[in-house]
VODREN-47614 format. One record per residue (C-alpha): x, z, y. Coordinates in steps of 0.02 Angstrom, whole numbers, plus 32768, in hexadecimal, padded with zeros to 4 digits. Each point is the difference from the previous one (the first is absolute). Example, Ala and Ser with C-alpha at 12.3 -4.5 7.8 and 13.67 -1.06 7.14 Angstrom:
2
<node c1="8267" c3="8186" c2="7F1F"/>
<node c1="8045" c3="7FDF" c2="80AC"/>
***
This chain:
266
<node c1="7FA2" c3="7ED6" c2="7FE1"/>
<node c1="800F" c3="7FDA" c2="7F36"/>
<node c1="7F35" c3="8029" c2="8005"/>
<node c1="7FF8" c3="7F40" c2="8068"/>
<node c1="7FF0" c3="7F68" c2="7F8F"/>
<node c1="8068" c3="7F65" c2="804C"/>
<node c1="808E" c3="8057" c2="8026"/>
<node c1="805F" c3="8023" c2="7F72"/>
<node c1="80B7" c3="7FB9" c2="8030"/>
<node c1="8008" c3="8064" c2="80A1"/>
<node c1="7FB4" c3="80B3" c2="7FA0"/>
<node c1="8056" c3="7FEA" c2="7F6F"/>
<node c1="7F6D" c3="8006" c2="7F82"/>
<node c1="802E" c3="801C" c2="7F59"/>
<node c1="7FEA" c3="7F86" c2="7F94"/>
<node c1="7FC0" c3="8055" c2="7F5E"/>
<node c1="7F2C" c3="8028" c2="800D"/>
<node c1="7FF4" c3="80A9" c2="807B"/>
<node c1="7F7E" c3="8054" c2="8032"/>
<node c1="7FC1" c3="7FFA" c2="80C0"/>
<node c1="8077" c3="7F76" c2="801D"/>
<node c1="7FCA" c3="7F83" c2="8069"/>
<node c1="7F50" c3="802B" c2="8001"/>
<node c1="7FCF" c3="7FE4" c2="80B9"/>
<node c1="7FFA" c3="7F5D" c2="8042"/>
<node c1="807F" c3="7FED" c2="80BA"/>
<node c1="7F54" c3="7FF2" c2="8066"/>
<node c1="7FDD" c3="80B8" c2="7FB3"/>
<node c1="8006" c3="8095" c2="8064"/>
<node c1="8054" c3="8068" c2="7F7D"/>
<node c1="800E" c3="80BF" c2="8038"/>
<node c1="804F" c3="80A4" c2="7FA3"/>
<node c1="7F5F" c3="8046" c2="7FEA"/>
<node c1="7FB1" c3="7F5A" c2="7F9B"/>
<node c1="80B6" c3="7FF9" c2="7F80"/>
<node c1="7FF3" c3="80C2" c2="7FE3"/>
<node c1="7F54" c3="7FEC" c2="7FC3"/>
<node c1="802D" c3="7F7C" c2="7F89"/>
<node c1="80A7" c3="8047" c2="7FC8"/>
<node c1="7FAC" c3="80A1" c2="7FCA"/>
<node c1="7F74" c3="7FA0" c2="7FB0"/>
<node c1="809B" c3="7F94" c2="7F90"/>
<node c1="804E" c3="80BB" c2="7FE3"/>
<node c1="7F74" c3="8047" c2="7FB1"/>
<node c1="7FDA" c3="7F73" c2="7F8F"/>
<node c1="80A0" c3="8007" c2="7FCB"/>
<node c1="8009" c3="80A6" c2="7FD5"/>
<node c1="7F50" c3="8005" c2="7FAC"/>
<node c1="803F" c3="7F6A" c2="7F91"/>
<node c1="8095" c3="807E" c2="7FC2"/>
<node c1="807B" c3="7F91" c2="805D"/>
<node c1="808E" c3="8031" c2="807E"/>
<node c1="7FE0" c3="7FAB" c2="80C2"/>
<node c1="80A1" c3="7FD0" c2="803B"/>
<node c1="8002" c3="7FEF" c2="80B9"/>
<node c1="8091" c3="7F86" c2="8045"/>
<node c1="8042" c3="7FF1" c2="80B3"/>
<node c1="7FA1" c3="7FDE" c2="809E"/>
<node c1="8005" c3="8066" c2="80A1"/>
<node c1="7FFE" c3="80C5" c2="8009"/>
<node c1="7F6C" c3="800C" c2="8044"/>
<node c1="7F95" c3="7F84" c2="7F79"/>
<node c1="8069" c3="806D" c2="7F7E"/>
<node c1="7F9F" c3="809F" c2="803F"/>
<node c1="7F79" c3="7FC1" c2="8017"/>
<node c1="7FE5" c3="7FB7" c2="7F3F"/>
<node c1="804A" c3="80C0" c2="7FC4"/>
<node c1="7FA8" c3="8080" c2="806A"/>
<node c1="7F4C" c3="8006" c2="806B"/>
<node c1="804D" c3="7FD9" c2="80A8"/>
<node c1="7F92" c3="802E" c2="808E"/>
<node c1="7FF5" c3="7F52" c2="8045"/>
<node c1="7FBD" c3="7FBF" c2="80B7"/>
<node c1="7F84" c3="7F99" c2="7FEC"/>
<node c1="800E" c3="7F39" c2="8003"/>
<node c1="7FEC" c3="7FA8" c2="80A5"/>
<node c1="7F80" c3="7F7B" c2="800E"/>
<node c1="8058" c3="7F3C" c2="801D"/>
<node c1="7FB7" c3="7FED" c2="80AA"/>
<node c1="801C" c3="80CC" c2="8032"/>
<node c1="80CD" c3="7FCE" c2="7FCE"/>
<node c1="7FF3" c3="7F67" c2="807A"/>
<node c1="7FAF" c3="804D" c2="809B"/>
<node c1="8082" c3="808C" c2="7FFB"/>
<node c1="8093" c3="7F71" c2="7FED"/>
<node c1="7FA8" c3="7FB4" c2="8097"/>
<node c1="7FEE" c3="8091" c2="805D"/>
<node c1="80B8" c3="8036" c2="7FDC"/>
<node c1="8046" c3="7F4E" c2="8033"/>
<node c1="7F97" c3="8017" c2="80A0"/>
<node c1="803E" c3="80A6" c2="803D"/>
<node c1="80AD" c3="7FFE" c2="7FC4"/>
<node c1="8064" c3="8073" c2="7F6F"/>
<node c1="8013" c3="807D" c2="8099"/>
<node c1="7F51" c3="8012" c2="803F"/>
<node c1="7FAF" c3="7FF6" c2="7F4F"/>
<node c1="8083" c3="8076" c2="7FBE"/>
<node c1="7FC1" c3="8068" c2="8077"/>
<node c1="7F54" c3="7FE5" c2="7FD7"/>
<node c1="8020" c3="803B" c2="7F53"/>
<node c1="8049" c3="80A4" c2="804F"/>
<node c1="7F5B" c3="8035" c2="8042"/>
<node c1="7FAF" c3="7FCE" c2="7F66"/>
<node c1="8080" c3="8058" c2="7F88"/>
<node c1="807E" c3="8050" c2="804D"/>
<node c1="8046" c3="801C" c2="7F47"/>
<node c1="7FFA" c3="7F5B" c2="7FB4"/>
<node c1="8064" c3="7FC6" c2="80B0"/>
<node c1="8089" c3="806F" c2="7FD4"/>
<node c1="8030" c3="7FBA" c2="7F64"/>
<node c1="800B" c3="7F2B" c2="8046"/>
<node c1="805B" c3="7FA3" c2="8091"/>
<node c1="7F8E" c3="7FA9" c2="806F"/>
<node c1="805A" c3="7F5E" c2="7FCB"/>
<node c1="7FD2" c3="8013" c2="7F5B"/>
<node c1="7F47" c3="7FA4" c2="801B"/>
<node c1="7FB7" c3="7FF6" c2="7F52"/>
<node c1="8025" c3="80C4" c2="7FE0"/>
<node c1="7FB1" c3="8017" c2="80B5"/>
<node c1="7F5F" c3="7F92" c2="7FDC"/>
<node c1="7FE4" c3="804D" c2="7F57"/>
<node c1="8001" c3="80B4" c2="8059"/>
<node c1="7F89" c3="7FBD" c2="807F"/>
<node c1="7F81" c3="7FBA" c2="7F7B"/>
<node c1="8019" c3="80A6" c2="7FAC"/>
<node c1="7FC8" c3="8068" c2="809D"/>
<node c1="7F5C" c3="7FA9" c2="8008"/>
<node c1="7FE1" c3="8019" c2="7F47"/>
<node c1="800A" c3="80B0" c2="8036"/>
<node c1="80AC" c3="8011" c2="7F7D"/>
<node c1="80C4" c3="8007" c2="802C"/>
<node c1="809C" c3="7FB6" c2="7FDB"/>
<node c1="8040" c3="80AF" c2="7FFA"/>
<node c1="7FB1" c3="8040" c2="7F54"/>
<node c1="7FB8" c3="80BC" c2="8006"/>
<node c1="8080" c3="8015" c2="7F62"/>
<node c1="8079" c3="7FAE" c2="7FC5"/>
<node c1="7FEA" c3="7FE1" c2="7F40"/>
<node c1="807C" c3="7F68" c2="7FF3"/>
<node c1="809D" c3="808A" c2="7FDC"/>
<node c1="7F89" c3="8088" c2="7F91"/>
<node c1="801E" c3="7FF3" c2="7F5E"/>
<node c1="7F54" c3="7FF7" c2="7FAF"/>
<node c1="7FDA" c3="7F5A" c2="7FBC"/>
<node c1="7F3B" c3="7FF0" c2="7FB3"/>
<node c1="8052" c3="7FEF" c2="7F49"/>
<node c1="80B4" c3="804A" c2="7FD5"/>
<node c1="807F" c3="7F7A" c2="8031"/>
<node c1="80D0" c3="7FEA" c2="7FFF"/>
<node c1="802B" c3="7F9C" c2="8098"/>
<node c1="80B0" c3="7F9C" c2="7FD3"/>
<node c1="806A" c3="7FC4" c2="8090"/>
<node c1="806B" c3="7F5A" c2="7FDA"/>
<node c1="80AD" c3="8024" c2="805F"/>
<node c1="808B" c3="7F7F" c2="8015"/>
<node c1="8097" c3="8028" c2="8073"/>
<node c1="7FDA" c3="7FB5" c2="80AE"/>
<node c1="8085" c3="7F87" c2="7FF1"/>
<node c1="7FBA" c3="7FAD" c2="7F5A"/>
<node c1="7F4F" c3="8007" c2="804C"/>
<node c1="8023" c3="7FA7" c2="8098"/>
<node c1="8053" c3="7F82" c2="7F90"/>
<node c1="7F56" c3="7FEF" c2="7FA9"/>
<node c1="7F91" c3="7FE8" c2="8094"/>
<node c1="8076" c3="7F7B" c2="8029"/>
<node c1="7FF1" c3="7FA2" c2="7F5E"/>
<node c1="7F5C" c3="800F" c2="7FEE"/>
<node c1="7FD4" c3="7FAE" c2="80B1"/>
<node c1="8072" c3="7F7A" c2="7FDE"/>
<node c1="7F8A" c3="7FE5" c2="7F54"/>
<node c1="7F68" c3="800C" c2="8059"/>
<node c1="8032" c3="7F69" c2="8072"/>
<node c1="8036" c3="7F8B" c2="7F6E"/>
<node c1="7F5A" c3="803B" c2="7F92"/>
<node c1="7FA8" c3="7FBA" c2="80BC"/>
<node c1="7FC7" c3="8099" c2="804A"/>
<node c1="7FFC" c3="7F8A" c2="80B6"/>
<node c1="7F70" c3="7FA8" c2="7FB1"/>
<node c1="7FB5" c3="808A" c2="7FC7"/>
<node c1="7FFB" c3="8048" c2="80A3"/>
<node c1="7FDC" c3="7F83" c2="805D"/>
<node c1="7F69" c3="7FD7" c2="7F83"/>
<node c1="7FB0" c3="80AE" c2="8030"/>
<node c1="802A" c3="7FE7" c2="80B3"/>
<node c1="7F7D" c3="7F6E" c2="7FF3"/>
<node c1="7F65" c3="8057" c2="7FD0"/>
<node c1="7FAD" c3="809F" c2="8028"/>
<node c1="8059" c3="8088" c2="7FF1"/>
<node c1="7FD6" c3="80B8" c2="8024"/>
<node c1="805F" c3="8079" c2="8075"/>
<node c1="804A" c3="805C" c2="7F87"/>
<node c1="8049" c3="7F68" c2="7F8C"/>
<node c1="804B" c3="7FC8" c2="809B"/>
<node c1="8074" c3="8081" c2="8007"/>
<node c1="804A" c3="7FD2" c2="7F4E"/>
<node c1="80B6" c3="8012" c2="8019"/>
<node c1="8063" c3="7F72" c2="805B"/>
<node c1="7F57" c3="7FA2" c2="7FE8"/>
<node c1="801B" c3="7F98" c2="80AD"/>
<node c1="80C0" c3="8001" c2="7FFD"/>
<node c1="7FF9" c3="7FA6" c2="7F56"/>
<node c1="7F7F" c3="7F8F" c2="8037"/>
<node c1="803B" c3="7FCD" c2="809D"/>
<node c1="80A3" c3="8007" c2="803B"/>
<node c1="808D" c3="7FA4" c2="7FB2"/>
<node c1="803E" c3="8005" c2="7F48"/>
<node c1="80C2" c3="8063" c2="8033"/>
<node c1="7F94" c3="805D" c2="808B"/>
<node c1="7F78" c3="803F" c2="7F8A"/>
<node c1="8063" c3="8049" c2="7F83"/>
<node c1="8066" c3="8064" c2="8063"/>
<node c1="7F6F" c3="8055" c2="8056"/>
<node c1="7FAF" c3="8010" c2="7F54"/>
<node c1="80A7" c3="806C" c2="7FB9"/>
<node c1="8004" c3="8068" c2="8093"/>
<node c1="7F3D" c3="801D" c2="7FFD"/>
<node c1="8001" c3="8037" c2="7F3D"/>
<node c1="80B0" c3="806B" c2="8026"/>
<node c1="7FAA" c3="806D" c2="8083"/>
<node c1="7F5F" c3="7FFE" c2="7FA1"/>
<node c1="8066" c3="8044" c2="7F72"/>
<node c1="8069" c3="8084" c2="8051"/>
<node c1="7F4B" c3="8031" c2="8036"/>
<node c1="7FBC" c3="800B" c2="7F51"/>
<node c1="8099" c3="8053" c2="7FC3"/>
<node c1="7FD5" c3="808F" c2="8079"/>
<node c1="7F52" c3="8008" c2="7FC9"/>
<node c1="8044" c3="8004" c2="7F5E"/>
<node c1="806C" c3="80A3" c2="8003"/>
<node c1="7F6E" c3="8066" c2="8055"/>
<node c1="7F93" c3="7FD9" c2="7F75"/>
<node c1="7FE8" c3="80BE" c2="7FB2"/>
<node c1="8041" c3="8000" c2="7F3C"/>
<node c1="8037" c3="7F53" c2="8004"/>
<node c1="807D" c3="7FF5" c2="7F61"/>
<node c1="8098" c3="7F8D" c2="803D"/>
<node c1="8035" c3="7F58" c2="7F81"/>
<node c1="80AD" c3="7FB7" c2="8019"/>
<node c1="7FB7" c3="7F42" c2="800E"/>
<node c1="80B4" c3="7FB0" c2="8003"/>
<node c1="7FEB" c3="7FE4" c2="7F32"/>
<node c1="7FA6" c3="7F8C" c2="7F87"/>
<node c1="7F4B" c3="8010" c2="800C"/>
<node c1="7FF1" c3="803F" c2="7F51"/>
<node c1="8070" c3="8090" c2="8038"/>
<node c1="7F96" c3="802A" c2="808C"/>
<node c1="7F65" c3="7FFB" c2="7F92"/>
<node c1="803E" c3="8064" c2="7F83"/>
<node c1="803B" c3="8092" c2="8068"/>
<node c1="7F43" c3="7FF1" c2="805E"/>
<node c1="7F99" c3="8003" c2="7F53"/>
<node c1="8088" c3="8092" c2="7FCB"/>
<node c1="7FE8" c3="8062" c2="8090"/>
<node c1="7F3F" c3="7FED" c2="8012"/>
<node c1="7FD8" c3="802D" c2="7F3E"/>
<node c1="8061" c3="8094" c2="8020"/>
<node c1="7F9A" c3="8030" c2="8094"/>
<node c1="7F54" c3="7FE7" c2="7FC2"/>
<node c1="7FA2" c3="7FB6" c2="7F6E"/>
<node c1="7FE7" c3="7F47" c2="801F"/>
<node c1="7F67" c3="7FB0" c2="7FAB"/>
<node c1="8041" c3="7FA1" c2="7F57"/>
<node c1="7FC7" c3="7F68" c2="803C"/>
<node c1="8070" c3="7F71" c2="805A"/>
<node c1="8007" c3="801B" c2="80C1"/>
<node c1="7FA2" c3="7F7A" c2="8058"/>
***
């Protein structure tokens, strides 16, 4: 969600210039397929300029996709995405569940039939002749299209729940609720919509809001976590120590492991 411009409270945008942040306006239908296009394109110059690419947080699946050639589904036309939403609130999660069944028996295995935006995406995807259920799955290979060290940040989970709850209580004083509310007001695509504790923050109240945002980002992060450790060769960082530590022991271990380019990372 960091690739959406007006939303940079509630995704945490960094604040220092970085690349293929916030380069989609909300109204955008941004898909896996589009960032991965543009991430390897920022790799590569990089790398022909003699400089290092750094690649910083974001989901598992983005990460992939901006290190290896995922075979991706194709992108869903706007109005294709709405007829299947329409056609899933008319028949019900059970009947359209069960729709998806016949259509791909596989895909249907792997979702609930509650979970409706998992269940329309797999229904766009069987009339783009494509699956939910890749042929392979290239997300836990190890090949990556240049050689790459993938660093995990790990904090006890103590210390990080700690964190998610400081940082939501920041977001609300830096006025995330306005920003939210603010992209509530004008277009916005089906996929920024689904930023995060996007409607919690914007409308229900201030106590209420904040509470469902902490317990949204902890499940979201025992999620990633999970991700994380199935991630083949990924080289664990104790994250509970100043960030010059941490940086140190990254550079340290990733010189040792290949020859990075002698110019700065970018």
């Amino acid at each position: 969600m960091q690739a959406y411009e007006g939303l940079p409270i509630l995704t945490a945008q960094p604040e220092r210039p970085t690349r293929l942040v916030g380069i989609w306006p909300l109204s955008h239908e941004g898909s896996v397929a589009e960032y991965a296009e543009r991430a390897h394109a920022a790799v590569d110059e990089l790398l022909a300029a003699g400089r290092t690419p750094v690649l910083a947080g974001g989901t598992g699946l983005y990460l992939r996709a901006a290190l290896a050639e995922l075979e991706l589904p194709p992108a869903p036309a706007v109005e294709q995405r709405r007829r299947w939403e329409r056609a899933y609130d008319r028949l019900g999660p059970e009947r359209a569940y069960a729709v998806l069944v016949e259509r791909d028996p596989e895909a249907a295995a792997r979702l609930h039939q509650n979970d409706r935006r998992r269940v329309v995406r797999a229904l766009e995807l069987t009339e783009l002749g494509s699956s939910l259920q890749p042929r392979s799955d290239r997300l836990w290979r190890p090949e990556a299209r240049h050689p790459t060290t993938i660093f995990g940040l790990d904090v006890p989970r103590d210390v990080l729940v700690e964190r998610i709850e400081r940082r939501a209580r920041g977001m609300f004083e830096a006025g995330v609720v306005e920003e939210a509310q603010a992209a509530l007001a004008g277009p916005i695509s089906t996929t920024a919509i689904h930023a995060l504790g996007l409607r919690d923050v914007a409308e229900l109240p201030r106590e209420e809001a904040l509470e469902a945002l902490i317990v949204r980002t902890r499940r979201y992060a025992a999620y990633q976590r999970k991700w994380m450790r199935r991630i083949p060769g990924l080289v664990s960082v104790n994250a509970e120590r100043p960030a010059n530590a941490i940086a140190n022991e990254i550079v340290e271990v990733a010189s040792a492991r290949q020859r990075l380019p002698a110019g700065r990372a970018g």
